[in-house]
NUZA-956832 format. One record per atom (N, C-alpha, C): x negated, y negated, z negated. Coordinates in steps of 0.1 Angstrom, whole numbers. Each point is the difference from the previous one (the first is absolute). Layout:
BEGIN
{pt {X, Y, Z}}
...
END
This chain:
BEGIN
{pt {199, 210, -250}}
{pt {6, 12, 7}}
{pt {-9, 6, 10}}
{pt {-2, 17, -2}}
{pt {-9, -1, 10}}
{pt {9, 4, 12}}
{pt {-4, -5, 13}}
{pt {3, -1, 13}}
{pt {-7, 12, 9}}
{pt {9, 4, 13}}
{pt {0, 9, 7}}
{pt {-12, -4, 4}}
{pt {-7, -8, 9}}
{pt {-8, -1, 2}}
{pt {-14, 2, -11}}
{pt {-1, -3, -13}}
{pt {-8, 10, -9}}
{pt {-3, 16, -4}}
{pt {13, 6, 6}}
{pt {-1, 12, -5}}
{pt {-7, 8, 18}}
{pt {-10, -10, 6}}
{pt {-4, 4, 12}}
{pt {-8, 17, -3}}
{pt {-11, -7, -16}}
{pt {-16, 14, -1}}
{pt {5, 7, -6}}
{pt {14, -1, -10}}
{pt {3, 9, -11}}
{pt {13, 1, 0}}
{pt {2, 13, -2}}
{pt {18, 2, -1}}
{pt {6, -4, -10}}
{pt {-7, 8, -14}}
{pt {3, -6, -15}}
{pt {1, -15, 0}}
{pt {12, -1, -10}}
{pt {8, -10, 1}}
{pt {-5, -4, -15}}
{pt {2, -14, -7}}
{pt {-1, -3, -14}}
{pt {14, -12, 1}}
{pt {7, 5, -9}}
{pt {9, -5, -1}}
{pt {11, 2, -13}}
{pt {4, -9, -9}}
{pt {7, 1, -12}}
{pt {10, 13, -2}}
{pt {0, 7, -10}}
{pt {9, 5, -2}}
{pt {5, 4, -16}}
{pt {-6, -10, -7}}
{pt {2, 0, -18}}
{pt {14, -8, -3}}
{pt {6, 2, -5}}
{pt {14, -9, -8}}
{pt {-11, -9, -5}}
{pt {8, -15, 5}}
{pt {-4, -9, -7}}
{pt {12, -8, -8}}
{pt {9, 8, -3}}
{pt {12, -5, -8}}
{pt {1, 7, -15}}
{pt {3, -5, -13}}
{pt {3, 1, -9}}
{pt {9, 11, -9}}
{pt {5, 9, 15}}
{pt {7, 8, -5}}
{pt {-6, 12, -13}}
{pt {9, 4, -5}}
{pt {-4, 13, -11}}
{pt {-7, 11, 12}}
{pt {-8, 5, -1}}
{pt {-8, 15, 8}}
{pt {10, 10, 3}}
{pt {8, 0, -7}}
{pt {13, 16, 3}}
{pt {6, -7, 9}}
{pt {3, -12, 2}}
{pt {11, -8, 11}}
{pt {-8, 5, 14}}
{pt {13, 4, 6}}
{pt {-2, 3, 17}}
{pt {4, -15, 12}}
{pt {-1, -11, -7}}
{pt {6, -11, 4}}
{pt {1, -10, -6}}
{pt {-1, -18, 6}}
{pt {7, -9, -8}}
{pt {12, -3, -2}}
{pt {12, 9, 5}}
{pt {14, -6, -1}}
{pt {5, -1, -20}}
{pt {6, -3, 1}}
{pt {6, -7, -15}}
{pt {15, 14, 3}}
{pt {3, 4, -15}}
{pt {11, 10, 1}}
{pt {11, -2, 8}}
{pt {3, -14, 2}}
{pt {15, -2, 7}}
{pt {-4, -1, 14}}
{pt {-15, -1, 6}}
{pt {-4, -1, 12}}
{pt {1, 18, 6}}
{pt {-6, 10, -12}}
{pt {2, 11, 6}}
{pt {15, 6, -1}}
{pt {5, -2, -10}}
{pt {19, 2, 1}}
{pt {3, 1, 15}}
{pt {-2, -10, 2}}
{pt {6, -5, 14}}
{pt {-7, 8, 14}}
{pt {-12, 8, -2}}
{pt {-5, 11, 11}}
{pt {1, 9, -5}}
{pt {10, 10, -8}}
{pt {1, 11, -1}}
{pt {10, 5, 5}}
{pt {9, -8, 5}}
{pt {13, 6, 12}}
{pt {-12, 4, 12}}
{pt {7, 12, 4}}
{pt {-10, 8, 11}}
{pt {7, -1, 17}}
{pt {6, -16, 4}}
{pt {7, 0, 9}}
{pt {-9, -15, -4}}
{pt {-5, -9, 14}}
{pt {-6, -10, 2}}
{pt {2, -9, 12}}
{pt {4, -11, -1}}
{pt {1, -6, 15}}
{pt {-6, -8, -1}}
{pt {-5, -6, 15}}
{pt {-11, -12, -3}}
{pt {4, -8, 10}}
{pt {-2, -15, 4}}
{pt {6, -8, 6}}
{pt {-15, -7, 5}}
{pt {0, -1, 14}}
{pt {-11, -6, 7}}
{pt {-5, -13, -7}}
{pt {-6, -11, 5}}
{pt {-4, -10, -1}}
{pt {-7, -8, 10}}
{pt {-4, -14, -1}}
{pt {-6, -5, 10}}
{pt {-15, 8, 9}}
{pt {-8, 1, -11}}
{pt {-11, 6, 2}}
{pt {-1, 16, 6}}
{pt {12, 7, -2}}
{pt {-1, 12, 6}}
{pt {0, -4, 15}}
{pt {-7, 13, 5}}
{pt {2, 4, 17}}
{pt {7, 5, -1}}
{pt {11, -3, 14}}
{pt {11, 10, 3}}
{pt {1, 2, 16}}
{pt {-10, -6, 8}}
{pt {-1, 0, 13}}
{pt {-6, 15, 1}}
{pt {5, 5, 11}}
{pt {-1, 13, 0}}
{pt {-11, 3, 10}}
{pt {0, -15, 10}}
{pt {-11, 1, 9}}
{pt {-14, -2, -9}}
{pt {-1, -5, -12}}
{pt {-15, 1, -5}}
{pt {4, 13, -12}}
{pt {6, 2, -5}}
{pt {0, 16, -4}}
{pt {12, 5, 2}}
{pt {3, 12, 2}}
{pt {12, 7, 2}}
{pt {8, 6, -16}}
{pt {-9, 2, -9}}
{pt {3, 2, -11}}
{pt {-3, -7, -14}}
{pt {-3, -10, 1}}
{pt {-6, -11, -16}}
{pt {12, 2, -7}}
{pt {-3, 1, -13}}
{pt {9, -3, -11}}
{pt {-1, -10, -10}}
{pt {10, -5, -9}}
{pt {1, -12, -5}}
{pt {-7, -2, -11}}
{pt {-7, -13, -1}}
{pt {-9, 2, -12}}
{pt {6, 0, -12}}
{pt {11, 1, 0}}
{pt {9, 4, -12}}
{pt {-7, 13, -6}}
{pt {3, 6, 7}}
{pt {-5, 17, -2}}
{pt {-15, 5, -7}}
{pt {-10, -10, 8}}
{pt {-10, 4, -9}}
{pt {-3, -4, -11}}
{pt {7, -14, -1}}
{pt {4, -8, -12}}
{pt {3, 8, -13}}
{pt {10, 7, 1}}
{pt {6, 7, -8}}
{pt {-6, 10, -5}}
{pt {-6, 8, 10}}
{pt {-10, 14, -3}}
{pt {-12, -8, -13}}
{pt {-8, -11, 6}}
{pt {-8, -4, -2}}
{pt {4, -5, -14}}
{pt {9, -6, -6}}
{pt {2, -8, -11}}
{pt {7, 14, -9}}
{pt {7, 12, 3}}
{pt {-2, 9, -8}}
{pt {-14, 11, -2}}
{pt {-3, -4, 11}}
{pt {-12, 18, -4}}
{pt {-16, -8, -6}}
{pt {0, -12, -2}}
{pt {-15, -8, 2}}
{pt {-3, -8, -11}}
{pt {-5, -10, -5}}
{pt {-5, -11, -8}}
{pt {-6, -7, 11}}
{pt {-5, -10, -4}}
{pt {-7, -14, 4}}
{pt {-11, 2, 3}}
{pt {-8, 1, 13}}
{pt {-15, -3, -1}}
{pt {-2, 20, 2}}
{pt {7, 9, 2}}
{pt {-2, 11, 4}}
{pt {2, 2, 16}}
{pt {-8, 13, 6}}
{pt {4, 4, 12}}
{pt {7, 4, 10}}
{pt {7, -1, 12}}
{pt {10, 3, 4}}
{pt {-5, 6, 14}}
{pt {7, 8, 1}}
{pt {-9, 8, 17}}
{pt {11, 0, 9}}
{pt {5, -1, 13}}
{pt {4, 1, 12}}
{pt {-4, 6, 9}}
{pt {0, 17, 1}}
{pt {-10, 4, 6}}
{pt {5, 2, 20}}
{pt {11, -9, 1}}
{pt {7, 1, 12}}
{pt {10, -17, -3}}
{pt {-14, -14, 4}}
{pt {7, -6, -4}}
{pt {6, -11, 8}}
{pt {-1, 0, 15}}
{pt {11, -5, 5}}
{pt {-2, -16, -1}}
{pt {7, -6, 1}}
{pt {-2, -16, 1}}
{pt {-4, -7, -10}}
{pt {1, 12, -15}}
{pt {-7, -7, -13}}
{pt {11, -2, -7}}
{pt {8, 6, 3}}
{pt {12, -7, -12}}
{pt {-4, 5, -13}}
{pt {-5, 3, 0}}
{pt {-5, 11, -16}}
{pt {-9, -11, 0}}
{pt {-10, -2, 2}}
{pt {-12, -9, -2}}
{pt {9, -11, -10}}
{pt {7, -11, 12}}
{pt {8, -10, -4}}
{pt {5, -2, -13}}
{pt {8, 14, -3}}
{pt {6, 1, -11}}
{pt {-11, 1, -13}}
{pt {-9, 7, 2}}
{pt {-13, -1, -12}}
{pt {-3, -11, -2}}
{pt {-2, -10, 10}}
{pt {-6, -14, 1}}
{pt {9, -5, -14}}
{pt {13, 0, 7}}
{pt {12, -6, -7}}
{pt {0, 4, -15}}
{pt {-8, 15, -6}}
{pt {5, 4, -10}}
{pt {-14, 2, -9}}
{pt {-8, -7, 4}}
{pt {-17, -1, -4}}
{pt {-4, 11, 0}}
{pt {0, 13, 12}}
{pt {-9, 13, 0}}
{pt {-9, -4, 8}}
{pt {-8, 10, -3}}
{pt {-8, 0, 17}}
{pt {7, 14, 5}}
{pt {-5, -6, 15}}
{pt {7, 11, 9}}
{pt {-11, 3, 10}}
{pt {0, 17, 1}}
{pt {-6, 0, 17}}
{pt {10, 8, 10}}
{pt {-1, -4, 13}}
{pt {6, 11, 10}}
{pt {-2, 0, 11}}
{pt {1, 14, 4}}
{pt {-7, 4, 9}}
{pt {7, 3, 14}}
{pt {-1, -4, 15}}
{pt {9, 5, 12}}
{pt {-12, 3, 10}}
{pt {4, 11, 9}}
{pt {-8, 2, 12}}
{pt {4, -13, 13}}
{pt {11, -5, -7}}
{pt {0, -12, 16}}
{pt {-5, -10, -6}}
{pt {-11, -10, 9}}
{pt {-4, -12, -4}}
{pt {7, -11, 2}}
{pt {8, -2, 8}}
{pt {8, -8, -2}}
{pt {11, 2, -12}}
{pt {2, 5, -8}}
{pt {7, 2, -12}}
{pt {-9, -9, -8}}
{pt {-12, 9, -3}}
{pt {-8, -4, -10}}
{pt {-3, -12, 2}}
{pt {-5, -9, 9}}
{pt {-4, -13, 3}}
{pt {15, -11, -3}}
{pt {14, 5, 2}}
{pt {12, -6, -3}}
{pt {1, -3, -15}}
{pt {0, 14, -7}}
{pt {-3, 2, -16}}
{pt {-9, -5, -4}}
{pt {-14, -5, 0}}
{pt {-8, -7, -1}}
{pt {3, -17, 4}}
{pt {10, -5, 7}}
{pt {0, -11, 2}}
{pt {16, -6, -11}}
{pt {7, 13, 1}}
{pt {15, -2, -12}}
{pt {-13, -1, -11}}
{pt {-10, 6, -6}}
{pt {-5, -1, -15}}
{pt {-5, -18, -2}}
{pt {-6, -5, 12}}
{pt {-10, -10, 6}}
{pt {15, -12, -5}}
{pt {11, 4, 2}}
{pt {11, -10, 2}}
{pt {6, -3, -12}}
{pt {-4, 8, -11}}
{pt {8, 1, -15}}
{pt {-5, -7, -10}}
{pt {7, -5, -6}}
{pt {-7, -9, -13}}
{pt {-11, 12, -11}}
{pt {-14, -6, -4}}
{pt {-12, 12, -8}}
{pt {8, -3, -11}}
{pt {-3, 16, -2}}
{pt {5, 6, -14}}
{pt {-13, 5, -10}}
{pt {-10, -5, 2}}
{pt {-13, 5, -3}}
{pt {-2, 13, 3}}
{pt {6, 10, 8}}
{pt {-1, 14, 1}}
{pt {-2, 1, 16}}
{pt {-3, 17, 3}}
{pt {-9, -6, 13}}
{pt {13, 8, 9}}
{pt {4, 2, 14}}
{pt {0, 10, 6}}
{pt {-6, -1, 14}}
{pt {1, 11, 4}}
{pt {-12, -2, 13}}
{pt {10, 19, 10}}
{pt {-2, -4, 15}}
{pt {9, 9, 5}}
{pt {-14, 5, 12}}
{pt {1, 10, 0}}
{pt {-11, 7, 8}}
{pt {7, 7, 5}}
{pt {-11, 2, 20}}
{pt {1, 9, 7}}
{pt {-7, 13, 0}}
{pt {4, 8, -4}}
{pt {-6, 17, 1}}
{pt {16, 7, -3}}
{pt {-3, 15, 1}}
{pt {8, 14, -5}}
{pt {-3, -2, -10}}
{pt {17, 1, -5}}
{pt {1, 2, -16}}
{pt {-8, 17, -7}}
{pt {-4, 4, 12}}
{pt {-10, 11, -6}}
{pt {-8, -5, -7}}
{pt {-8, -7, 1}}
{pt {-10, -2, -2}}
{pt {-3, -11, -13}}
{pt {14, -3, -3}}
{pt {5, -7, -16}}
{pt {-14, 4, -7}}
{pt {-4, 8, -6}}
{pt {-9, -1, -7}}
{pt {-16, -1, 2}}
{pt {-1, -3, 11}}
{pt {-15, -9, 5}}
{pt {0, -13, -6}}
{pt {12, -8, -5}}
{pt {-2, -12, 2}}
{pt {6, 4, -20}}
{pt {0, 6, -8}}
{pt {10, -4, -15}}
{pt {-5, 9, -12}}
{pt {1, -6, -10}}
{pt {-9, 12, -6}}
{pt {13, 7, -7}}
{pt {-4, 14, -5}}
{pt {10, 6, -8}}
{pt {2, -8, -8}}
{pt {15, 0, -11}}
{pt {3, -4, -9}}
{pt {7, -18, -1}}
{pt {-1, -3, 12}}
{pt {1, -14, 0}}
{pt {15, -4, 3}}
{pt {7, 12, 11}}
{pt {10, 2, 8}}
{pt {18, -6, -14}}
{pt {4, -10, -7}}
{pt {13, -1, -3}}
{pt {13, 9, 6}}
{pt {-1, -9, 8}}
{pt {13, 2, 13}}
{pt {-2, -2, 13}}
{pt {0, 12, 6}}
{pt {7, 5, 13}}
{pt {14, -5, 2}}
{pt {2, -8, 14}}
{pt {12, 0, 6}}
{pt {2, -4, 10}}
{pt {5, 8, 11}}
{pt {5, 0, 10}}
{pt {7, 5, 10}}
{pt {3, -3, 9}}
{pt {7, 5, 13}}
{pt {-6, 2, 15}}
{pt {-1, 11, -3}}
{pt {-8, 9, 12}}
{pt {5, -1, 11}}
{pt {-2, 6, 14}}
{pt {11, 0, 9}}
{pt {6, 10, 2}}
{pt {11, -3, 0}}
{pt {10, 15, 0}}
{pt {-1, 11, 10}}
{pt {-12, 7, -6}}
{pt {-2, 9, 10}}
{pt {-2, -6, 16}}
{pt {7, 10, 12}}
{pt {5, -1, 14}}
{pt {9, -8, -1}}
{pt {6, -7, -7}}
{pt {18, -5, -1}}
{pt {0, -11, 13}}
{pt {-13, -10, 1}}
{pt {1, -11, 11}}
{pt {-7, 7, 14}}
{pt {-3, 10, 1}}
{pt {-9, 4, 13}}
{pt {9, 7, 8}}
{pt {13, -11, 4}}
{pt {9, 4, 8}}
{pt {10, -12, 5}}
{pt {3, -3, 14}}
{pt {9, -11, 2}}
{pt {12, -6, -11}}
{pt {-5, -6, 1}}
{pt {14, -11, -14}}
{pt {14, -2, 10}}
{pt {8, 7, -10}}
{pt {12, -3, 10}}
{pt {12, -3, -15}}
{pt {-5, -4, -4}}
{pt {6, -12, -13}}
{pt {16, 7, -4}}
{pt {0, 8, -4}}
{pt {9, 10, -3}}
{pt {6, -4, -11}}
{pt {-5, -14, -10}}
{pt {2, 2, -15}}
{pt {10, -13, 7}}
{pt {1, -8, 10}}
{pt {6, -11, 4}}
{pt {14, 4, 6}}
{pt {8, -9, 1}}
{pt {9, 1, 6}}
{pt {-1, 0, 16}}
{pt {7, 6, 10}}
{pt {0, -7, 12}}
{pt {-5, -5, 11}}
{pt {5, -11, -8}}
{pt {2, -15, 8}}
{pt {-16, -5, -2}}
{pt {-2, 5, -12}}
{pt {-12, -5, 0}}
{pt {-20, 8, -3}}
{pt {1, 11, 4}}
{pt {-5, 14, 3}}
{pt {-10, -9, 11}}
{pt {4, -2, 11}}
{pt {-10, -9, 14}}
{pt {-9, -9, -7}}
{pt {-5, -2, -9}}
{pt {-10, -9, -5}}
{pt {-15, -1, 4}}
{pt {-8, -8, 0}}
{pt {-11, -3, 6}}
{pt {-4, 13, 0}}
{pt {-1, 9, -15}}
{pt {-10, 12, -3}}
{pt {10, 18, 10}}
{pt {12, -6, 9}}
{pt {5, 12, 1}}
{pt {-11, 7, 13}}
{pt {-3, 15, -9}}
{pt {1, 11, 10}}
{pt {-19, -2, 1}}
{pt {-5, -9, -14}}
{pt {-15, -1, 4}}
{pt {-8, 13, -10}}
{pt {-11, 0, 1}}
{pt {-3, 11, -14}}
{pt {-12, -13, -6}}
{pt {8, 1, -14}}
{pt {-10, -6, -6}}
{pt {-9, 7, -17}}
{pt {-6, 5, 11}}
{pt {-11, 6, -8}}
{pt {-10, -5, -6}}
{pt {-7, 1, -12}}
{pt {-7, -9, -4}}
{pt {-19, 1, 7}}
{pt {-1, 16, 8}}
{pt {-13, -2, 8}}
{pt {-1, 16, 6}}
{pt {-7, -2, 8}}
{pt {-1, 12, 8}}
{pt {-14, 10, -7}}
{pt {-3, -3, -8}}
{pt {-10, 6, -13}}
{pt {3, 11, -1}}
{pt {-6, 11, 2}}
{pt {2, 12, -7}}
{pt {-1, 3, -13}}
{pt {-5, -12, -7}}
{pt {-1, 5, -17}}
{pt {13, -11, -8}}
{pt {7, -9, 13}}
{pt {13, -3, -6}}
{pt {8, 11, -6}}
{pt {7, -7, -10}}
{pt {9, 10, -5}}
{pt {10, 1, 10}}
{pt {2, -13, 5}}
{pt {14, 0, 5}}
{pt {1, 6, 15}}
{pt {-10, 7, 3}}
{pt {-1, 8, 9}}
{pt {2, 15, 0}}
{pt {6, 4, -16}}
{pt {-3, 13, -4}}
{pt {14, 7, 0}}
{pt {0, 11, 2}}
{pt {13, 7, 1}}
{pt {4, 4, -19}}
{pt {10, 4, -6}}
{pt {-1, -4, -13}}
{pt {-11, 10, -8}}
{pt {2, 12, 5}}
{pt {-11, 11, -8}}
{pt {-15, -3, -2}}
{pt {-5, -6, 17}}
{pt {-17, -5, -2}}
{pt {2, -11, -8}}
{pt {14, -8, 0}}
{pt {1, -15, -6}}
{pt {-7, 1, -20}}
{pt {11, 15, -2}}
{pt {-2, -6, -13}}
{pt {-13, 12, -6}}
{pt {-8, 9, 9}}
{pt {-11, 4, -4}}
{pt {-11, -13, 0}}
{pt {0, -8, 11}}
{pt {-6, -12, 2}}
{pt {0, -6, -15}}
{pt {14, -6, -4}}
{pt {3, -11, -6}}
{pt {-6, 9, -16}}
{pt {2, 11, -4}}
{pt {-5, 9, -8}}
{pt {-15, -4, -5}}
{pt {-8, 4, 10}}
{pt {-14, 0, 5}}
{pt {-8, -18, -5}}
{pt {10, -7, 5}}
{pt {-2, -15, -6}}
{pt {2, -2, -12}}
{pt {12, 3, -4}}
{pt {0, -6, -15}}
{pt {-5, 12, -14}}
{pt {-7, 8, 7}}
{pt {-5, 14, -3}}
{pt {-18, -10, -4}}
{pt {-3, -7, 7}}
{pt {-14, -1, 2}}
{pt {4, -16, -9}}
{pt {12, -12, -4}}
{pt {3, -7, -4}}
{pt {-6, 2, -16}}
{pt {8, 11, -3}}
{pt {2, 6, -14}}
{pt {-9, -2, -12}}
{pt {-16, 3, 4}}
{pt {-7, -1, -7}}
{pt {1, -18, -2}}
{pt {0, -7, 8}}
{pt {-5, -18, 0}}
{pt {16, 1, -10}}
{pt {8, 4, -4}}
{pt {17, 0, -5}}
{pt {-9, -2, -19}}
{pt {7, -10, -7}}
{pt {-1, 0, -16}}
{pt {10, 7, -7}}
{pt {-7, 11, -10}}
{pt {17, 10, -6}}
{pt {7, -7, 3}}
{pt {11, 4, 2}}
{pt {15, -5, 0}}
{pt {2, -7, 8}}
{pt {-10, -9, 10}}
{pt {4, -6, 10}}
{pt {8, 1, 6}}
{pt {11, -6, 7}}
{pt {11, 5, 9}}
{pt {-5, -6, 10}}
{pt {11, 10, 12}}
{pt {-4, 1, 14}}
{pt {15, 0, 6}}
{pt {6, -13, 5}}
{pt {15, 0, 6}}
{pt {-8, -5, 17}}
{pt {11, 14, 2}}
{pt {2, 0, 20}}
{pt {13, -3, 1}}
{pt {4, -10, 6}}
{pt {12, -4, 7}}
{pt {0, 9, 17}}
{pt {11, 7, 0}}
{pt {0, 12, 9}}
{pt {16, 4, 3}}
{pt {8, 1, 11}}
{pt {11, 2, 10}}
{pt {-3, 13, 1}}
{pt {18, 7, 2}}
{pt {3, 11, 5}}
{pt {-5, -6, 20}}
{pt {8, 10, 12}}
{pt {-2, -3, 11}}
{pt {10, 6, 7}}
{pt {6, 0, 9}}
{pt {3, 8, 11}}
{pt {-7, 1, 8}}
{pt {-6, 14, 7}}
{pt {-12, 3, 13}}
{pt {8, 13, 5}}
{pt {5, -3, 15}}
{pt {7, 10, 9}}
{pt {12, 7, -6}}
{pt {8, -12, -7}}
{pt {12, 3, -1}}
{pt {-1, 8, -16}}
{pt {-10, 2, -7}}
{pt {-2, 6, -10}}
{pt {-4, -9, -14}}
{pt {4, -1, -12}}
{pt {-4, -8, -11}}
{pt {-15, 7, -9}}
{pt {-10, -8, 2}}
{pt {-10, 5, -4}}
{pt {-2, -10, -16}}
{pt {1, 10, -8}}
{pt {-3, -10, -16}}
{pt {-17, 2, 0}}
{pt {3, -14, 0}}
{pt {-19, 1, 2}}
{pt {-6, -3, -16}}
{pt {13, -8, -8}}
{pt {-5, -6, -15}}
{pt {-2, 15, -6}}
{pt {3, 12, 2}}
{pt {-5, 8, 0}}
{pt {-10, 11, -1}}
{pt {-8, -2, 12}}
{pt {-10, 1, 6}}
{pt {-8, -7, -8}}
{pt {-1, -14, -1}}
{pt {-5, -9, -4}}
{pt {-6, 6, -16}}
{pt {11, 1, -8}}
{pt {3, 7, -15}}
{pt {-8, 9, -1}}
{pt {1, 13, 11}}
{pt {-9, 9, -2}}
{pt {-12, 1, 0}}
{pt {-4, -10, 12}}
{pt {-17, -4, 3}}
{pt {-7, -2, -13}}
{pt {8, -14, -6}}
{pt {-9, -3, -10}}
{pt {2, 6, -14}}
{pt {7, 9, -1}}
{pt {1, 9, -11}}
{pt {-10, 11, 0}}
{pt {0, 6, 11}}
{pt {-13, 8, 4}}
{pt {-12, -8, 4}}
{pt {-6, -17, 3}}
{pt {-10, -4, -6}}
{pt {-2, -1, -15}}
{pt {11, 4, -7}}
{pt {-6, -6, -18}}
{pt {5, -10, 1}}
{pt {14, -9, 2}}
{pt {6, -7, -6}}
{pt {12, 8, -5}}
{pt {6, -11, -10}}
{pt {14, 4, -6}}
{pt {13, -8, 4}}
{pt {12, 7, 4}}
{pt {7, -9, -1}}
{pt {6, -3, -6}}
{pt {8, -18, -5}}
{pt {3, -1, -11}}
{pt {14, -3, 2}}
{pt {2, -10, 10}}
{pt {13, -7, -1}}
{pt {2, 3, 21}}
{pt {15, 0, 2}}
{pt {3, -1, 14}}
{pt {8, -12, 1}}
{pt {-1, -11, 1}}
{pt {5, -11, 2}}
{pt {8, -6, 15}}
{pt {14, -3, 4}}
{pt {6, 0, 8}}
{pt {0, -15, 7}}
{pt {-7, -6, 9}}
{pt {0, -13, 1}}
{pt {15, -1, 14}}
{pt {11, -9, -9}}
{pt {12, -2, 9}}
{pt {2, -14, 7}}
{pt {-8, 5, 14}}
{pt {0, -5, 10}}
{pt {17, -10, 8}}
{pt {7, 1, -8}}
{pt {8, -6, 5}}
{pt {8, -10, 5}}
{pt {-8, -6, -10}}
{pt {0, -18, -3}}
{pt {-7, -6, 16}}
{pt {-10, 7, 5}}
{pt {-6, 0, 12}}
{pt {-1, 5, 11}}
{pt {14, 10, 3}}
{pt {5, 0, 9}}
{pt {10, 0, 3}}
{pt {1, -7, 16}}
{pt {12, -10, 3}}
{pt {4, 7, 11}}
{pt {10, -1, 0}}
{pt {14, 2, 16}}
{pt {-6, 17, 7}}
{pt {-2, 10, -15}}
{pt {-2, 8, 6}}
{pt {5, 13, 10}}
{pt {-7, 9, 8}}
{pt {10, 7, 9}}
{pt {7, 10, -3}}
{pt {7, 10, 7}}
{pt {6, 7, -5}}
{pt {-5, 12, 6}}
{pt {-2, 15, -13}}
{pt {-7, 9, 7}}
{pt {11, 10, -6}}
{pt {-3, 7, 14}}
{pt {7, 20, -1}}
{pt {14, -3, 2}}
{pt {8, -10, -1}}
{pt {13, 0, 3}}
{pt {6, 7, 12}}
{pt {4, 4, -1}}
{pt {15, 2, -8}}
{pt {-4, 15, -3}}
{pt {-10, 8, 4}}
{pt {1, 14, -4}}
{pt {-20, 5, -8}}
{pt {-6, -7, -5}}
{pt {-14, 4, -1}}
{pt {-2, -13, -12}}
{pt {6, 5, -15}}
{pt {-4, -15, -9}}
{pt {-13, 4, -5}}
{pt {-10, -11, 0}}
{pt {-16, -6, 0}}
{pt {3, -10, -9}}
{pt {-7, 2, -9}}
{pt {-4, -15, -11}}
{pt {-8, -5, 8}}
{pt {4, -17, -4}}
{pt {-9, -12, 10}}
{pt {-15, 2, -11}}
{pt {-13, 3, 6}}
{pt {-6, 4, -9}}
{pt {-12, -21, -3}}
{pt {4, -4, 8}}
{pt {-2, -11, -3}}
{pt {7, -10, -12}}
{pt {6, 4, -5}}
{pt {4, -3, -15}}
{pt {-6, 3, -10}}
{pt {-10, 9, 0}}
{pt {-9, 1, -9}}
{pt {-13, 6, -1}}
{pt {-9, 1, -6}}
{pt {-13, 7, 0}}
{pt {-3, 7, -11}}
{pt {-11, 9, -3}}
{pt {-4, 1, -15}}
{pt {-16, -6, -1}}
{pt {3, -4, -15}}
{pt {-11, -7, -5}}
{pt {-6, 9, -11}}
{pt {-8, 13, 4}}
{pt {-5, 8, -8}}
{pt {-15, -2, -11}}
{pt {3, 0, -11}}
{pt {-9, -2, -13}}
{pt {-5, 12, -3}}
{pt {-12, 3, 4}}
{pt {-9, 11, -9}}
{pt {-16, -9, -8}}
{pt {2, 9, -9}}
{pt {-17, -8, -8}}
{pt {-10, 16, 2}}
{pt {-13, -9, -7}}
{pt {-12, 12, 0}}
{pt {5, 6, -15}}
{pt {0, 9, -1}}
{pt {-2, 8, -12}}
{pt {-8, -3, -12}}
{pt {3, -3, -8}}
{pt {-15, -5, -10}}
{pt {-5, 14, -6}}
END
């Protein structure tokens, strides 16, 4: 595997990205027919596990490796590439390990990358590599060559959504005063964070990235962003929207809008707009948006 400490003289990366599985060439996957049966309902719920993060003091937003699992075991084969270009504690990584890809991903905080780098260090070898680097996902293509790119998948930060006191609104109560009330937990004070961006620079930004991704994208590759609506000043901003449009106007397609229902994992929640202002609890669900490159 090559290691962060190797890629000191050179950006360019060498790293697997050929199917080393058996499948027929037209196959977009190894699942067996009754494996895919079973992911073409477009409503998904996923249930944590030991190995997920959920401490919010080491990230505010990780999601379950369920999730990449799933992306990964429909859109991929064995021994192909997977990118993270906003990857957070590695759960994407993890999930590759687990499903024989390689993976790379990329975050501007080093403390992420050096955590995701030590979750890869912790997992049983799958003969496949992944490796999590610090830089701007700008710059994705210093380190990949065109054509190599399978699957993209991830979760960005939602825009502006955390760069504001937490006052736990999705909770009941009684129980709202929790360690995290009234803190802002922002993921950095970076100007080229996303999550510092109001939504319009957000999704010219997020545009601009997966705009310069595209070429390293294999035809048909798919590209799933896991992405939330928001409330900001009393107002509902659809950001999966935004989102949609960005990378439609880089030259992706979209294919599928997939509804991930959050509800299994959330507990004792509060109660909003009553008695005169009804608000969907938007914490019940997210979208898990599927676009590929065009062949």
């Amino acid at each position: 595997m090559r290691t962060p400490e190797s890629l000191e003289t050179s950006k360019r990366i060498v790293i697997g990205h050929r199917r080393t599985c058996d499948c027929p060439q037209s196959h977009i996957n190894c699942l067996s027919a009754k494996e895919w049966m079973q992911s073409q309902i477009a409503v998904w719920e996923f249930y944590y596990e030991a190995r997920d993060i959920r401490d919010k003091s080491v990230h505010p937003a990780a999601f379950p490796i369920a999730l990449p699992l799933k992306c990964i075991s429909l859109f991929s084969h064995r021994g192909e590439l997977v990118l993270d270009p906003f990857v957070g504690t590695g759960t994407t990584l993890v999930a590759a390990n687990d499903l024989g890809r390689n993976a790379v991903g990329f975050d501007l905080k080093k403390e992420y990358v050096e955590l995701a780098n030590r979750r890869v260090e912790q997992t049983q070898g799958s003969g496949t590599d992944q490796i999590a680097l610090c830089d701007d996902a700008r710059n994705i293509p210093e380190y990949l060559e065109e054509d190599t790119i399978t699957l993209c998948v991830t979760s960005p930060p939602y825009a502006n959504l955390l760069n504001r006191s937490r006052l736990n609104k999705s909770m009941r109560g009684d129980l709202r005063k929790d360690e995290h009330y009234l803190e802002v937990q922002q993921y950095s004070e970076d100007s080229r964070d996303l999550g510092t961006m109001e939504i319009k620079a957000y999704a010219k930004t997020l545009g601009g990235i997966f705009g310069n991704i595209l070429p390293l994208m294999r035809p048909r590759g798919h590209c799933v962003v896991n992405m939330t609506d928001y409330w900001w000043k009393n107002k509902r901003v659809p950001a999966h929207l935004y989102v949609i449009h960005a990378l439609q106007n880089a030259g992706y397609e979209l294919r599928n809008t997939i509804i991930w229902d959050r509800r299994n994992i959330v507990n004792r929640a509060g109660i909003f707009g009553w008695p005169n202002n009804y608000i969907t609890l938007t914490t019940t669900f997210e979208y898990i948006i599927d676009f590929w490159k065009p062949a």
